[in-house]
N, C-alpha and C positions, 0 to 999 in steps of 0.2 A: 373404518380403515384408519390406520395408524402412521405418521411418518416423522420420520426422526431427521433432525438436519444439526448436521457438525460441521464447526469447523477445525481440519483436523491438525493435529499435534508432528511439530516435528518427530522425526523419532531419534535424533539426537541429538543436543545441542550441545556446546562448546562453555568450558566454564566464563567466554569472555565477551561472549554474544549478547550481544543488548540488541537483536531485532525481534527477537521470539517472545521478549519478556512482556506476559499480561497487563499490558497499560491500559486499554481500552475495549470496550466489549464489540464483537464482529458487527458492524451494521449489516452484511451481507447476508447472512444468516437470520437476521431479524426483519429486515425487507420483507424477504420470500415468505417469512411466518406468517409475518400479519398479514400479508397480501391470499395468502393460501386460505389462511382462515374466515377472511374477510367474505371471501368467494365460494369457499366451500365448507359453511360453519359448523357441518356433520364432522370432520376429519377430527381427529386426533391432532396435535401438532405439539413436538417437544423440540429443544433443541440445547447441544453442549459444546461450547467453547472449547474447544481439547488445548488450546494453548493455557488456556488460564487453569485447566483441570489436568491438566498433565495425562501419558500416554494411559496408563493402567484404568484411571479411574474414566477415562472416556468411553475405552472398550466395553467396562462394565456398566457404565450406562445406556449403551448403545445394547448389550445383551441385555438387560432388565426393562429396557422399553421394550422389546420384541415387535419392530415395527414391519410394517407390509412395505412399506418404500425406505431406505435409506440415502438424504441428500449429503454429499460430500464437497464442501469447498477448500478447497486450496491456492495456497501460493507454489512457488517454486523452492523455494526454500523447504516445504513441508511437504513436498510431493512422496516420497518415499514414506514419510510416517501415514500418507495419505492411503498409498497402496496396500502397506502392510494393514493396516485397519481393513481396509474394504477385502481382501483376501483372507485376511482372519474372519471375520464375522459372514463374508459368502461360503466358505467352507463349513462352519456352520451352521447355514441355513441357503443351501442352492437354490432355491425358492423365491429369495430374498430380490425386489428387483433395487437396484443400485443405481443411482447418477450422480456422474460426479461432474462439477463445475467449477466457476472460479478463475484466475488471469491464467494459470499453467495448464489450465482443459482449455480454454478457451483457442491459446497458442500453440498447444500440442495434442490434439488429441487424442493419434493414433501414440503417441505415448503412454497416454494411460491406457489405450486397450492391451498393447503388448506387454502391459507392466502389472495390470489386477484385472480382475474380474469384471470390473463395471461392465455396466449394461448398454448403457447410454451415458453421453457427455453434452452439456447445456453448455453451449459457447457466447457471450456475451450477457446482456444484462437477465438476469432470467425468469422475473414474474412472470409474463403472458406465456412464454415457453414452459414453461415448469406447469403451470395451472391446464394450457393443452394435455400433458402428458398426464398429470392426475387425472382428468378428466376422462380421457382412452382408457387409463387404466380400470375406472373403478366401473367401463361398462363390459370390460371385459379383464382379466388377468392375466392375457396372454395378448401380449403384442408382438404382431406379424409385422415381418421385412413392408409389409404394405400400408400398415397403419403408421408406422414411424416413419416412412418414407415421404407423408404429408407431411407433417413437423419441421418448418423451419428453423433452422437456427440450434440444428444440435447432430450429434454424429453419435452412429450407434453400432454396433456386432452383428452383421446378417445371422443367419442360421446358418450359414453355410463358412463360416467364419472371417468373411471378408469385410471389412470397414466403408462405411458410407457416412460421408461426409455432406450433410443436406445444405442449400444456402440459406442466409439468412435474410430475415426480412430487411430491405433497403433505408424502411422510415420505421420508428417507433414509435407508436403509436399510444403508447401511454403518457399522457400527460402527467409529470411527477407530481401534482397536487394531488389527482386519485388516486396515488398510493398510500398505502394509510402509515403514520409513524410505524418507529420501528417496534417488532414484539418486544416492549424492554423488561414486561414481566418474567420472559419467562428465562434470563441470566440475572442474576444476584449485581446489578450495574453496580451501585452502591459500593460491591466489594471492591470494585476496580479501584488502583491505586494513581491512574491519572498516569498524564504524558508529566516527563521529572521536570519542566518548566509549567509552574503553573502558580496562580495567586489567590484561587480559592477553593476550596474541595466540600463535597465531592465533583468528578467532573465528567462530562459526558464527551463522544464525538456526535459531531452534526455534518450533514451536507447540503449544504445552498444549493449545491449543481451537480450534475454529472456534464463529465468529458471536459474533452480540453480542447480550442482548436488549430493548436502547436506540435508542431512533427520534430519533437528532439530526438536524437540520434537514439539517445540510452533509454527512451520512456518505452516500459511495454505496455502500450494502451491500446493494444487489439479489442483489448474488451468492452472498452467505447466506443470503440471506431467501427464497430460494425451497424452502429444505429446510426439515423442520420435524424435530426440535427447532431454536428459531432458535440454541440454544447447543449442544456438545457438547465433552465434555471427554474428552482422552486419562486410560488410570488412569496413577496413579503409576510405577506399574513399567514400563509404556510407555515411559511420556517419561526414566526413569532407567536404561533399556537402552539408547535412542536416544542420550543424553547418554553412556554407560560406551565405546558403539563408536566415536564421535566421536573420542573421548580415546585412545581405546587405537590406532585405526588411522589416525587425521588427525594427532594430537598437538594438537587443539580445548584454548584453553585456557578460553575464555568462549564464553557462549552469549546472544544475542538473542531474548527471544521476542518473534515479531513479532504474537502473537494479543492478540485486544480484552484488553481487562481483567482480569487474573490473578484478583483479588476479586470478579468475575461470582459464584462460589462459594467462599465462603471454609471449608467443612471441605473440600472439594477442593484448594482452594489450601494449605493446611495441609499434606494430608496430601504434598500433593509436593513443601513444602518438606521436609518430615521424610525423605521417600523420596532426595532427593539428599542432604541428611546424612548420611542412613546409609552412604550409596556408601565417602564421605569421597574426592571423586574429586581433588581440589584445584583443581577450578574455580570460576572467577565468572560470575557472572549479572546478565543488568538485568531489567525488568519494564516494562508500564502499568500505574496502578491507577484505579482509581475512589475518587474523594475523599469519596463519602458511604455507603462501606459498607470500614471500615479496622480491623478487630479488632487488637487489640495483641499478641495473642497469634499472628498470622498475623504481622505487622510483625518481632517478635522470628525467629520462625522463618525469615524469608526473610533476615536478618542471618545468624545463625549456618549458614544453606546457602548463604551465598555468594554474595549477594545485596548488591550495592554502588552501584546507582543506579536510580531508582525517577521515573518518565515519570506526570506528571498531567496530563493535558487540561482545565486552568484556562478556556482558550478569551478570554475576557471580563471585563474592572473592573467591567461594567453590570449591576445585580440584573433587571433589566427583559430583558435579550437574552440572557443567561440562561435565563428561562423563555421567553421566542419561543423560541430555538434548542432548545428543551427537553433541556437537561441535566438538571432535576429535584436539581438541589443545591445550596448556597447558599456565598456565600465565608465564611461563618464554620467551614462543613465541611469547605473546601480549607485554611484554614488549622492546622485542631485533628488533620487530617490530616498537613498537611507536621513539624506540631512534636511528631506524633508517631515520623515514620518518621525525625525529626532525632534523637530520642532513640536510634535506636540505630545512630547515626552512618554514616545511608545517604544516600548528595546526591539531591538532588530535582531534577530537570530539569520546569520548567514550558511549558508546548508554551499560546500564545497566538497568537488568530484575529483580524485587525483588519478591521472594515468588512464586519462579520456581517447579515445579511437576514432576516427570519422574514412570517411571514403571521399573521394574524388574522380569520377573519371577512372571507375574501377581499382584506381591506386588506394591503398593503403597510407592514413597519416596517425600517426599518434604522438601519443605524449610521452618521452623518454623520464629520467629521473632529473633532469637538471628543467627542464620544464613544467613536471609537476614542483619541484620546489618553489618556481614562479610564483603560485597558484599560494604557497604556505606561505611566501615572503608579501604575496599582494593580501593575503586575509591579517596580518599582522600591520603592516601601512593601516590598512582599514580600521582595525581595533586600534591602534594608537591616535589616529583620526579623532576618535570618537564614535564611528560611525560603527559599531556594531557591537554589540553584548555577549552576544553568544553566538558559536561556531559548529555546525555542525561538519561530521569529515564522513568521505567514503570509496571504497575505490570503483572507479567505474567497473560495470559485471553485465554481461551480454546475457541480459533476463530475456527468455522466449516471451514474444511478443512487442519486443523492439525492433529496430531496424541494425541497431549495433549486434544483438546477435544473427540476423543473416550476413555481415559482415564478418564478424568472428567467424562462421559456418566456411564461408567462402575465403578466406584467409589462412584457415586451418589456425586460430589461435586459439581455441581454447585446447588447455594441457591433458592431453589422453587419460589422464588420473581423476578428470572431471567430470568426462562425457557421461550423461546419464547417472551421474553422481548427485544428484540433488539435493542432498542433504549438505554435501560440501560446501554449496554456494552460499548456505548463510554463515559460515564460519568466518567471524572477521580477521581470523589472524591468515586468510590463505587469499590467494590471487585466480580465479577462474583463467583469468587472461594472459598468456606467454607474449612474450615482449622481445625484439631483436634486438641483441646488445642493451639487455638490462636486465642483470641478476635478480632475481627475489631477494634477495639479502638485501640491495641495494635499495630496492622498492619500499622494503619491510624499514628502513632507517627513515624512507622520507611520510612513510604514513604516521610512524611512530613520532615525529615532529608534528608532522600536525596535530596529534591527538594531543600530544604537551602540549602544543601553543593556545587550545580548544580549550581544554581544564583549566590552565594557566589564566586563559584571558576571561574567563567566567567568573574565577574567582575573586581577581584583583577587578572587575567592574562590577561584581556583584556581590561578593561575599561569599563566603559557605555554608549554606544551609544545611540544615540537617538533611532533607529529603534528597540533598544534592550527595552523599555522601557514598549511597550504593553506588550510582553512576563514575563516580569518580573513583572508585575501588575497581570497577572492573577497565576502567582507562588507566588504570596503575598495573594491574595483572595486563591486559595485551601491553603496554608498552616492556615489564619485566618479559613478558613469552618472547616478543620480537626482537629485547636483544640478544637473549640467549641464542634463539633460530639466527640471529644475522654473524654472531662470533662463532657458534659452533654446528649450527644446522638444525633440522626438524628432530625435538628432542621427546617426540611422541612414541 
């Protein structure tokens, strides 16, 4: 038996979009490999990155495997490149059985049945689920409303064409150390060109943890939150055997973790800085943190392990949206944070959200344009401060799987031009979200400041690197698209 797992390719992107761009190989798709394989070492297992392979040659990979299972993950942003794949290649081959999973199956599912062919949809983390379903399948080829009906933790097409939505299991029962690294053979890692902050290459992403156990407004984290513990941590020795094989057989020289907040646990996060120190592997590292739980004694440690750039989700200038968004910390804590991880001379890359939404008591509050300015005028105090290196910007977007989009839902704010538009929402020069008394032209001037003050402030504390130079060519093109759209309209 044969099974093919992609992840799949938008099917259109914008010339100005830097979220789709191949910087890092899918760990998601690499999980479920090696875990697949690990369990069922008869199978077949291939798999293609359709963002780093772009739409054509994924298709054609996906026809030249010829496989008996096709696994699909997606985002939201890639949902429609997602469909049109699994629609092309079940036509096809009806035969074929399809699941597709991932944040946008996990929060919508009856979305993708009304949208493609899929068979079934794996909601939340998906080795033990996926490995059930291989396992049904290969004792028989045909699965009944009655055998998928056991199946926790996934939603599937009766025969009769009506959707069922199964629960999922309450605890998770995988302990993350016995999941094996990721399949990194089987993507070209190597090729990958690395996130555009980085100090040595080549570079991999990692995860210390899964889940987060913070309820922000904008996070679509359905997909952790259906397992309980809502956090889990790999041990040290885990994540520093992961990191030692990297090195020894990729030649990995930095690592990405792309898990929530390193400081979730900080004698945990401790002891894993101490645990790559000791390696002494000669690598570097970046992190997220959480700005209102920052020991110094964890700060120091992740310096001397090689640890060189430190990601804060500041979000907001507003005390007030703030706590709507419920972050739960104040900027006097983001600041006493940055000037501490500044002491021991680690850059701080601040990640800022403009044109943020919360609810109250059913009421609607957001953030107009003289209040997202706030937001540009407090990251610019910050960077003049000292306190920060580099800025990341974005505009808040009611991703299914948040709490901000059943807000949007029930608000009626997202723009009739979007609805089930999915591909639109990774377009950075457009707004998912309609706003009372605030033009998009209006919006479109104060995103465009930020992205200047962002370039701007990177350069003048850091220089221009060559590698910085893509990045900064397409924050030149959206900033040229946005004024044109803001003096004469959408000139598409």
């Amino acid at each position: 038996m044969k099974i093919h797992l992609v992840f799949a390719p938008p099917f259109r992107i914008s010339k100005s979009m830097t979220v789709w761009d191949a910087a890092l190989p899918p760990l998601g798709i690499l999980y479920l490999a090696a875990y697949l394989r690990r369990e069922e070492p008869d199978v077949d297992i291939s798999a293609t990155d359709g963002v780093f392979q772009g739409w054509n040659e994924t298709i054609k990979e996906v026809q030249e495997s010829k496989p008996n299972i096709l696994c699909v993950s997606f985002y939201t942003g890639s949902a429609i490149g997602a469909y049109n794949l699994i629609n092309l290649i079940k036509a096809e081959n009806p035969d074929l059985l399809v699941i597709a999973g991932g944040p946008h199956a996990t929060a919508l599912p009856k979305d993708v049945f009304a949208n493609s062919m899929a068979d079934i949809v794996v909601r939340g983390e998906g080795e033990s689920i996926l490995l059930s379903l291989i396992r049904k399948f290969k004792k028989s080829t045909y699965l009944s409303n009655d055998d998928l009906a056991k199946v926790k933790g996934i939603a599937f097409r009766k025969k009769d064409g009506a959707i069922q939505v199964n629960p999922n299991d309450s605890i998770q029962n995988i302990n993350l150390d016995d999941i094996p690294f990721p399949a990194w053979d089987l993507l070209p890692i190597t090729e990958y060109r690395g996130y555009h902050l980085s100090k040595q290459t080549p570079e991999a992403p990692i995860l210390f943890s899964r889940g987060c156990p913070h309820d922000c407004v904008f996070c679509p984290n359905e997909h952790w939150n259906l397992s309980k513990p809502k956090v889990r941590f790999r041990s040290p020795k885990n994540i520093g055997d992961e990191m030692e094989e990297l090195a020894r057989n990729y030649g990995i020289r930095e690592f990405n973790n792309l898990a929530d907040e390193l400081n979730n646990h900080p004698r945990v996060a401790l002891e894993i800085c101490n645990e790559i120190k000791r390696r002494k592997l000669g690598i570097t590292w970046k992190t997220m943190l959480r700005s209102d739980n920052v020991p110094e004694n964890l700060v120091r440690a992740m310096a001397e392990s090689g640890c060189w750039l430190v990601s804060l989700g500041i979000e907001t200038g507003n005390p007030e949206t703030m706590i709507g968004i419920q972050k739960h910390f104040s900027h006097e804590q983001i600041e006493i944070a940055c000037k501490l991880i500044k002491k021991y001379n680690l850059k701080v890359q601040g990640y800022f959200m403009l044109f943020n939404a919360w609810e109250e008591r059913g009421k609607l509050f957001f953030e107009d344009c003289a209040s997202s300015m706030n937001t540009v005028n407090y990251a610019q105090r910050l960077f003049d401060a000292g306190l920060l290196d580099y800025m990341g910007w974005s505009v808040s977007t009611p991703y299914p799987g948040s709490e901000l989009y059943k807000i949007a839902v029930r608000h009626n704010m997202i723009k009739p031009q979007m609805v089930n538009r999915w591909d639109e929402w990774a377009q950075t020069e457009l707004f998912v979200m309609k706003f009372p008394n605030c033009s998009e032209s209006e919006q479109i001037r104060v995103v465009r400041k930020a992205q200047t003050l962002g370039a701007k402030a990177s350069i003048l504390r850091n220089g221009l690197r060559l590698k910085d130079i893509p990045m900064m060519t397409k924050t030149a093109i959206f900033t040229i698209r946005t004024e044109i759209y803001s003096r004469f309209g959408n000139t598409k």
